[in-house]
C-alpha positions in Angstrom: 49.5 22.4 -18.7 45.9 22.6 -17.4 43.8 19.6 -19.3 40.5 20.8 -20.4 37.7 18.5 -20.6 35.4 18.4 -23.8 31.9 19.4 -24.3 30.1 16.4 -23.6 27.0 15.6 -26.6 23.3 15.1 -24.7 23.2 12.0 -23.6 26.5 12.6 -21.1 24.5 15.4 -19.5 22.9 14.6 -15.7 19.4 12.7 -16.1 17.0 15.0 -14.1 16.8 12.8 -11.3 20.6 11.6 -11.3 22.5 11.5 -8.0 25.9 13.8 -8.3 28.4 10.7 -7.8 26.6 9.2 -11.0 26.9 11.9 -13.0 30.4 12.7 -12.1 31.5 8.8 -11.6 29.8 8.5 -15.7 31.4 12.0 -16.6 35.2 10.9 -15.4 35.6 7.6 -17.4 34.1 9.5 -20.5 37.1 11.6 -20.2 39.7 8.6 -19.1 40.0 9.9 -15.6 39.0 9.8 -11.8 36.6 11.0 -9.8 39.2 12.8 -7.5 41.2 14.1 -10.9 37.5 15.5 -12.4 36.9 17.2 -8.9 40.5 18.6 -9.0 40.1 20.1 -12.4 36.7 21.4 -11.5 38.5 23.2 -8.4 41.0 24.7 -10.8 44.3 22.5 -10.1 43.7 22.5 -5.9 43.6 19.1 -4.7 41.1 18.4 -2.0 39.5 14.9 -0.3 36.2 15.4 -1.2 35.8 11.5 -2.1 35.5 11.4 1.9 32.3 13.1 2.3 29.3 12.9 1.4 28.7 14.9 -2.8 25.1 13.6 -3.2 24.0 16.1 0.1 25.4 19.1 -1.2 28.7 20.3 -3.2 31.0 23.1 -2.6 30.2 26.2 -4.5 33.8 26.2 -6.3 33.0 22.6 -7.4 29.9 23.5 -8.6 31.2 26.7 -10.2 34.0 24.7 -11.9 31.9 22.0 -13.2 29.6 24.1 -15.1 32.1 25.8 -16.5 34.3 22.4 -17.6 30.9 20.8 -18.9 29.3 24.2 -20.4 25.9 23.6 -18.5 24.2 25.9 -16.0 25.1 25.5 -12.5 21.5 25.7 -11.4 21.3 22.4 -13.4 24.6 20.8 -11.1 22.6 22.2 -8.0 19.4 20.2 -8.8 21.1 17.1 -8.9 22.0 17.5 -4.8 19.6 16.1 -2.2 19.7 19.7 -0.3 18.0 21.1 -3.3 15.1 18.6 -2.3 15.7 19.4 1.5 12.9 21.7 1.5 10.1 19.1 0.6 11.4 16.2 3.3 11.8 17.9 6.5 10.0 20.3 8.4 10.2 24.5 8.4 10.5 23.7 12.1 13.2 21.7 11.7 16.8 23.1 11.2 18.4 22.1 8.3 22.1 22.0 9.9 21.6 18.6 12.0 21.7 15.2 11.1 19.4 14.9 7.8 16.1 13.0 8.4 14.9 10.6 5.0 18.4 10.1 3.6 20.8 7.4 3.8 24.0 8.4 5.7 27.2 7.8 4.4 30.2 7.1 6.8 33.7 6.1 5.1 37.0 4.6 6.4 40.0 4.8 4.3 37.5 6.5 1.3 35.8 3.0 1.6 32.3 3.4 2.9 31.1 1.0 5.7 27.5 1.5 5.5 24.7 0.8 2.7 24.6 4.3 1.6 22.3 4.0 -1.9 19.9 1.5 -3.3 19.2 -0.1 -6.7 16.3 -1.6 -8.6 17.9 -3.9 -10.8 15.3 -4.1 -13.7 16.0 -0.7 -13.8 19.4 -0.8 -14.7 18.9 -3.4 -17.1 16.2 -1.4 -18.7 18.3 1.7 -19.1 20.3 2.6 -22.2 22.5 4.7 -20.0 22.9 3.4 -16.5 22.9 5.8 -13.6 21.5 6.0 -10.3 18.4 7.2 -9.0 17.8 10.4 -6.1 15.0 8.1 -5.0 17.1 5.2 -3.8 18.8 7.4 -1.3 15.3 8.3 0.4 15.2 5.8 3.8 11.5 5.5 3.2 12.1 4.0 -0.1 12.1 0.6 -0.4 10.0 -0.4 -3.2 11.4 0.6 -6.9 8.2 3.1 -8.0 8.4 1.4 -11.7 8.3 -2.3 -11.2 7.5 -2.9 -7.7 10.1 -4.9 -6.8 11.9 -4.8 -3.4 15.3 -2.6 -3.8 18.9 -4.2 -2.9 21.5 -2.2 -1.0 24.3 -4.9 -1.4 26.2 -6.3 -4.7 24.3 -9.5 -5.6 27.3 -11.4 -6.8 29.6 -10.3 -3.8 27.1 -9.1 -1.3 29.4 -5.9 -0.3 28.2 -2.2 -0.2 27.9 -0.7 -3.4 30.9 1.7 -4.2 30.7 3.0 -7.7 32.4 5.9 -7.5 36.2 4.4 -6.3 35.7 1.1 -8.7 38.2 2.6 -11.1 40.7 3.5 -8.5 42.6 0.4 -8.8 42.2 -0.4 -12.4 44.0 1.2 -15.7 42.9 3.8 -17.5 43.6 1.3 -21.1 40.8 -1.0 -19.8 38.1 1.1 -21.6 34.6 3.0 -20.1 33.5 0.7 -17.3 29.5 1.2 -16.9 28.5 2.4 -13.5 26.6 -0.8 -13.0 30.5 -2.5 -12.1 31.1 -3.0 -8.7 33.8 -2.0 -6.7 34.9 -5.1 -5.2 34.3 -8.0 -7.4 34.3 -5.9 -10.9 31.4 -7.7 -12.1 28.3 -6.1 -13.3 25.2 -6.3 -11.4 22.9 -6.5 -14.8 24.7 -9.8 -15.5 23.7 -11.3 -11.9 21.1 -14.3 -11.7 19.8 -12.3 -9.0 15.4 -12.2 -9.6 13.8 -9.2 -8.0 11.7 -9.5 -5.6 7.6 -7.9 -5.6 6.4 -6.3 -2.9 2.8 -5.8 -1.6 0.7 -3.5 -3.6 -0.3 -1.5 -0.8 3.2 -1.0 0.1 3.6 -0.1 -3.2 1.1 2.0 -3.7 1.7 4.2 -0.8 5.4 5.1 -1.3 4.6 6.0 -5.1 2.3 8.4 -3.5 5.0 9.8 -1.1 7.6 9.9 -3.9 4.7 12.5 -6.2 4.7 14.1 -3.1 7.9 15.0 -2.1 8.1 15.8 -6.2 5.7 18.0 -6.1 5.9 19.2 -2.7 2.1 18.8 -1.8 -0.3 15.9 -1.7 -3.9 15.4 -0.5 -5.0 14.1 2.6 -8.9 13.5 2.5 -9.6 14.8 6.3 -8.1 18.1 5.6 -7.4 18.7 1.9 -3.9 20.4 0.6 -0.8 19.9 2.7 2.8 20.1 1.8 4.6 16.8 1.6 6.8 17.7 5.0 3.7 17.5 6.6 3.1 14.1 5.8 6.9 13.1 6.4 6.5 14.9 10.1 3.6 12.5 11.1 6.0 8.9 9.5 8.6 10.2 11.9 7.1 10.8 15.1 4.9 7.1 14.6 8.2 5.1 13.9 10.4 7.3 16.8 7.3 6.3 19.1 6.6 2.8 18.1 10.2 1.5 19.8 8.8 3.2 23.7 4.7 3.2 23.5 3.0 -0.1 24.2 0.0 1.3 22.7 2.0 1.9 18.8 3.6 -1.8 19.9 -0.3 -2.9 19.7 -1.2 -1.5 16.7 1.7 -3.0 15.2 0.9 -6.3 15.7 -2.4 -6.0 14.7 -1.5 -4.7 11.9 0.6 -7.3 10.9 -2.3 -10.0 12.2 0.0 -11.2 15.1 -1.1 -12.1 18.7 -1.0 -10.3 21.7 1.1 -12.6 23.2 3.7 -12.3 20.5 6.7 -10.5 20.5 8.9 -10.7 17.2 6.9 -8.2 15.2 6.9 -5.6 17.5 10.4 -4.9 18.2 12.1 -2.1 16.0 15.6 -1.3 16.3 17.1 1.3 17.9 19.0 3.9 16.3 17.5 6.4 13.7 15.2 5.6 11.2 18.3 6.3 8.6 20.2 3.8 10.1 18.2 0.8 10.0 18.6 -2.5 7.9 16.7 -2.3 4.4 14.5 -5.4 5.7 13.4 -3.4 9.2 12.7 -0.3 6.7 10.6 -2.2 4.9 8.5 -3.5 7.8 8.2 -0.3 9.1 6.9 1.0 6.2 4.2 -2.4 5.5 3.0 -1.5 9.2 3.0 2.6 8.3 0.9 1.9 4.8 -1.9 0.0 6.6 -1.9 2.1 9.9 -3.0 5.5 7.5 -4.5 3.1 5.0 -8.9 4.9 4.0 -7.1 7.9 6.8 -9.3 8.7 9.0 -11.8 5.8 9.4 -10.2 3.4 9.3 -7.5 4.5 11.4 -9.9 5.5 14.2 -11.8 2.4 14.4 -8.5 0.4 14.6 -6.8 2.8 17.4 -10.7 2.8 19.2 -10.6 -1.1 19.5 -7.2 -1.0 20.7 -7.8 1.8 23.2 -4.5 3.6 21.6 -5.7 6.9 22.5 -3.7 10.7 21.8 -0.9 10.4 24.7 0.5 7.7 22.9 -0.1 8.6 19.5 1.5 12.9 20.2 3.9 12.3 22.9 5.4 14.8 24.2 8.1 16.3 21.9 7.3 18.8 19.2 4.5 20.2 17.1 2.8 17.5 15.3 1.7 18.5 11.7 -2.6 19.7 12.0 -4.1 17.1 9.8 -2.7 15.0 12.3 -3.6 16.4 15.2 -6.9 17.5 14.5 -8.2 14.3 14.1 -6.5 12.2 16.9 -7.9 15.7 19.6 -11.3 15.3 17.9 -11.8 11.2 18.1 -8.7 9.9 20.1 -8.2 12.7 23.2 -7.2 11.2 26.4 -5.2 13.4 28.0 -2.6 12.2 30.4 -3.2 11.2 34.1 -1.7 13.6 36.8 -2.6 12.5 40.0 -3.2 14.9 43.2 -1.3 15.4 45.9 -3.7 14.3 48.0 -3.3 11.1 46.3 0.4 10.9 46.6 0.5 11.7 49.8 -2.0 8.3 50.8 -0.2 6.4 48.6 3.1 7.5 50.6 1.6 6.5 53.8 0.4 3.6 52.7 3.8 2.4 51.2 5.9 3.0 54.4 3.2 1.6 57.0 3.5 -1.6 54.9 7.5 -1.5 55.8 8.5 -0.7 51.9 11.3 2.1 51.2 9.3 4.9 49.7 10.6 5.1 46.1 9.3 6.7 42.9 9.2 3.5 41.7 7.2 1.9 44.7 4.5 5.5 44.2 4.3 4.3 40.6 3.0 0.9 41.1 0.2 2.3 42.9 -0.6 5.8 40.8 -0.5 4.6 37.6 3.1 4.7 35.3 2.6 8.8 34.2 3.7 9.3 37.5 6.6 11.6 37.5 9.5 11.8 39.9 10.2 15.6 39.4 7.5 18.6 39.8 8.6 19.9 36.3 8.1 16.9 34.1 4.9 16.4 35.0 2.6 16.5 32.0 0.1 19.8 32.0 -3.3 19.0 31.1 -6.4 21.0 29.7 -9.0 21.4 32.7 -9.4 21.7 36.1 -9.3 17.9 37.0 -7.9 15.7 34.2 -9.7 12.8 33.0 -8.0 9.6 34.5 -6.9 6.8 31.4 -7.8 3.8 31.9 -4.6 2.2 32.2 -4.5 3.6 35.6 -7.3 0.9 37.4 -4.5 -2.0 36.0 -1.5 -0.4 37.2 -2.9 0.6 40.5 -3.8 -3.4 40.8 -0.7 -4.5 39.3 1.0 -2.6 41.8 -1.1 -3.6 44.9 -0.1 -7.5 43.8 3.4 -6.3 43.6 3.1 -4.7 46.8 1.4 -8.1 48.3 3.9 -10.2 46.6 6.8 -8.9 48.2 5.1 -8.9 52.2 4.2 -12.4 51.4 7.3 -13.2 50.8 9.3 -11.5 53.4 6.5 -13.4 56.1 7.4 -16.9 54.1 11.1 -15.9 55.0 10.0 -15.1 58.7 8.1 -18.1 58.8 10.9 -20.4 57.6 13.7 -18.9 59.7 11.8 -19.4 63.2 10.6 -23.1 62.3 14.1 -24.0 61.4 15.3 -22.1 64.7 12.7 -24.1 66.5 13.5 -27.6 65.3 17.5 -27.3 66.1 16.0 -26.6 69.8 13.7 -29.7 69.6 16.5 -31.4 68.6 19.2 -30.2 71.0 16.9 -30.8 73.6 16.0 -34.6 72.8 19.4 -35.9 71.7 21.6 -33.7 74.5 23.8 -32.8 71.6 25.1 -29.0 72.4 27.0 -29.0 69.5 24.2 -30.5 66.7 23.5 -27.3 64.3 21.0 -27.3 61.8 21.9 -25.3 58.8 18.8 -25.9 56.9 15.6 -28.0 57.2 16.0 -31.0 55.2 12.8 -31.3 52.8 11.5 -34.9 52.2 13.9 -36.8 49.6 16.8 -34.6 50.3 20.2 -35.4 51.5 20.3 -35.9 55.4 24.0 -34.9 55.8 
């Protein structure tokens, strides 16, 4: 006998901004059942693993079909509540949508468990609401900061510190037990309202600036004062090439340390892990959104003068992969062009000579030292410039010296090795000669102090 489900009053009906796994997760133990039992209902009676994947990013069209009609709601309302339906306003029309999605939190599972922090929570919000459920918001990676109280987000359980798993809490307990909230997690069973845990506040401008990208991507437009109207992609396309750059450009490495008022000399702060944005820890997100938020903080000026003083110029701000949004560009080609160095042939052919009358093999990486570190080993990669002759950076003058001392270095020390091998030859003679000893050998010249053996 088919179970039907009732016709759940207004308050059981998805939030607006509701992720699916909290509706459905709140909708089951309304009902006294299971996710996987709800899902099997809504898919009229055919059982399918659909716990394993991933229901916030986008449901099958039987699901959807069969939860509107179970619940009585239109399915263009079940639709909203995926993060495809928002796809549009995160990634780029250049972008295709099948790949790996850029802004949300992945989800990977073993055994239906997952094994990576998948969603976020703002615990005053919970606390605050009359209904618990979880937020769209704190499964966007740039997210960090809760929009409403400014307090620094959690991805773990603050009794147990594990990953969050609401929607498989109920799959080891009995149905008799009563509605568990969604606040309950899955491996200790204890509610995270009820923890001691106090919320960290963030920085304002932090703050400030992912509000602003959070109306954005809402709306699906923002402002940006150098060049008006844009769509909020736009501004999402410029996030991701500066924090995919900053881990390879020495130049983004420098603005990241003085935007975070370190020295040159140090290190620490300007080392971001590898990996994709998605996939890094809540407390590297959040740095690499403090550094983002003052970088474009009073955009243009301000940004400008900073990248003018540190001689961060547009090679290392474009790179070379992809169309860069226009607000973008147009201001780093207007204030910040440098194009990149390609030397002549002429000039690679002296520097050639050069390097194998000095007795060195004659390596791309020996050429390099000398021409400057754009030099490329293959005729294709070479980087095509605007103009006859391109303008030379001037990182070139202190690689071309930094390779000459190299170069020095290493004849110096192949003449100290000469050196020391035909004195040590010479004083085993001297000393075969004065003592009559054929067989005295002298391994090594004893320095003063040393062992005499």
């Amino acid at each position: 006998m088919r179970r039907r489900i009732e016709v759940l009053p207004a308050r059981r009906r998805p939030f607006p901004d509701e992720l699916v796994t909290s509706w459905l997760t709140r909708l089951a133990r309304a009902n006294a059942l299971k996710v996987q039992e709800i899902l099997t209902l809504a898919n009229e009676g055919r059982r399918h693993n659909l716990l394993n994947h991933d229901l916030d990013a986008s449901l099958p069209t039987h699901v959807v079909t069969g939860m509107a009609r179970l619940c009585a709601i239109p399915a263009d309302e079940i639709i909203g509540l995926t993060l495809d339906a928002k796809a549009d306003r995160l990634i780029s029309f250049e972008i295709s949508k099948t790949g790996t999605r850029r802004w949300t939190l992945p989800v990977t599972r073993r055994n239906r468990k997952p094994t990576s922090n998948w969603i976020q929570l703002c615990i005053e919000c919970l606390r605050q609401d009359d209904i618990p459920y979880l937020r769209q918001h704190w499964r966007y990676a740039f997210m960090t900061i809760c929009p409403t109280h400014g307090c620094l987000l959690i991805d773990a359980c603050p009794c147990c510190g594990m990953v969050f798993d609401f929607a498989a809490s109920d799959a080891d307990l009995e149905r008799t037990r009563g509605i568990l909230p969604i606040t309950v997690c899955g491996h200790c069973y204890r509610d995270v309202r009820t923890s001691d845990y106090v919320a960290q506040i963030a920085d304002k401008r932090t703050h400030r600036y992912q509000r602003a990208l959070l109306k954005a991507t809402r709306r699906g437009w923002t402002r940006i004062r150098s060049h008006g109207w844009v769509y909020s992609q736009q501004v999402l396309d410029v996030l991701h090439r500066l924090l995919r750059l900053v881990r390879t450009s020495e130049g983004l490495q420098r603005l990241l340390k003085d935007c975070n008022g370190e020295s040159s000399s140090a290190d620490a702060g300007c080392r971001m892990p590898s990996g994709r944005f998605e996939t890094w820890s809540l407390n590297d997100r959040h740095r690499a959104m403090q550094w983002v938020s003052t970088l474009l903080r009073r955009w243009p000026e301000t940004f400008v003068t900073r990248c003018l003083r540190l001689h961060v110029y547009s090679y290392a701000l474009l790179g070379h992969r992809g169309v860069a949004p226009y607000w973008f560009v147009s201001v780093v080609r207007t204030r910040l062009y440098r194009p990149w160095y390609a030397p002549s042939k002429e000039e690679v052919t002296e520097v050639r000579r050069v390097i194998t009358t000095a007795g060195q093999p004659d390596t791309h990486y020996n050429r390099r030292r000398w021409l400057g570190r754009y030099h490329e080993s293959k005729p294709y990669m070479r980087r095509i410039v605007e103009g006859s002759r391109p303008v030379q950076m001037e990182l070139f003058e202190g690689a071309f010296l930094l390779g000459q001392q190299h170069l020095l270095f290493d004849l110096r020390q192949e003449f100290v090795n000469l050196l020391r091998s035909a004195v040590e030859r010479g004083v085993a003679q001297l000393c075969k000669a004065l003592l009559g000893k054929r067989s005295l050998k002298l391994d090594r010249l004893c320095l003063p102090g040393g062992s005499n053996s």
